[in-house]
N, C-alpha and C positions, 0 to 999 in steps of 0.2 A: 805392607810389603815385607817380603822375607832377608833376613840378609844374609843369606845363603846361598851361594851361587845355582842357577838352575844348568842345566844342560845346553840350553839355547845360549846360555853367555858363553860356554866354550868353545860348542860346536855348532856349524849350519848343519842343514839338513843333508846337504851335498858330502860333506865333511863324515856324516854321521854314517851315512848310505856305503861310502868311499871305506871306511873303517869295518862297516859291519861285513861286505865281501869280502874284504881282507881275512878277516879274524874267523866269522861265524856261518857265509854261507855253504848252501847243499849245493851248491852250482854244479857242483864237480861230479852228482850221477844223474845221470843222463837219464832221467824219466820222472812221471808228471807230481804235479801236485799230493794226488791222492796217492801214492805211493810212498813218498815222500814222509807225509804225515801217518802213514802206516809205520814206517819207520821208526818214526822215533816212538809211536804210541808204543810199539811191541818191545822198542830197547827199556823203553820206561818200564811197560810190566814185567818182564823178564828182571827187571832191577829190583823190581820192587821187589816181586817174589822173591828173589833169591836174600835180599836184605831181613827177611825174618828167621833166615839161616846164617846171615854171615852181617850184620849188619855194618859191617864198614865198608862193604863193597861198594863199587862208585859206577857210574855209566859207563866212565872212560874204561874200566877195565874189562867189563862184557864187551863193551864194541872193541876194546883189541883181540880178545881172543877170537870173538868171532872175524873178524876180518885177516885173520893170518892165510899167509897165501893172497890176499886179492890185490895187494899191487897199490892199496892206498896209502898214501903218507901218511905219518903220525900228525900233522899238522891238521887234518882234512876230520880224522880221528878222534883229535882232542876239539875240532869245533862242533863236532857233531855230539861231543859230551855236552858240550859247553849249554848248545840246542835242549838236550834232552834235559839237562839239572834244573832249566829254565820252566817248559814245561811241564815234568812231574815234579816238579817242588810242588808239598800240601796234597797229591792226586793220591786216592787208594784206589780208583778206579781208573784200566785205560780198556779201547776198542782192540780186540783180538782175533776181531773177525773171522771169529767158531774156528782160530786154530787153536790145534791142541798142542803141548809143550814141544813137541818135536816138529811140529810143521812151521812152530813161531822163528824156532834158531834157523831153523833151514830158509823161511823166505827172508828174513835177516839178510842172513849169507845171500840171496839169490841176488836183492835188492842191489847189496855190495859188489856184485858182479857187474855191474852198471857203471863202475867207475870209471870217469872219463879222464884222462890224465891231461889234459889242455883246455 
């Protein structure tokens, strides 16, 4: 046995769940699953790509600029980095679903227009 504390000694499940809404979820745009996951696949690629030009750039910084103008908190912002640093950590490959560089930023922005503020 490890003597290392595990996750389960800190937190329940409930505890965990209760934390992760708080901090990390998508709750806040109003549409399904598969969009969702379109999401962050295309904030990832978008990151990626642009990291062989600028390699410090971060998730959180695409998803502010794209989102100026739509009315989402930074808080909503930095969890949806949070999401996507998760994700494409180790990824060279994400789903772009045959958009081309211009149509990616732009369904980005569309997705963001889904924002639900309550």
């Amino acid at each position: 046995m490890s003597s290392d504390l595990e996750i389960e000694d800190w937190y329940s499940y409930k505890q965990l769940l209760q934390i992760y809404h708080k901090f990390f979820s998508l709750g806040f745009l109003d549409t399904d699953f598969k969009t969702k996951m379109a999401l962050i696949s295309l904030i990832c690629y978008t990151t990626h790509k642009l990291k062989s030009k600028k390699p410090d750039i971060t998730h959180y910084q695409i998803i502010q600029k794209l989102a100026v103008g739509k009315g989402i908190p930074d808080r909503y912002l930095k969890a949806l980095a949070v999401v996507c640093d998760e994700f494409g950590y180790g990824c060279t490959e994400f789903p772009t679903f045959d958009l081309n560089e211009k149509e990616i930023l732009n369904t980005i922005k569309d997705i963001f227009d889904k924002f639900v503020p309550f």
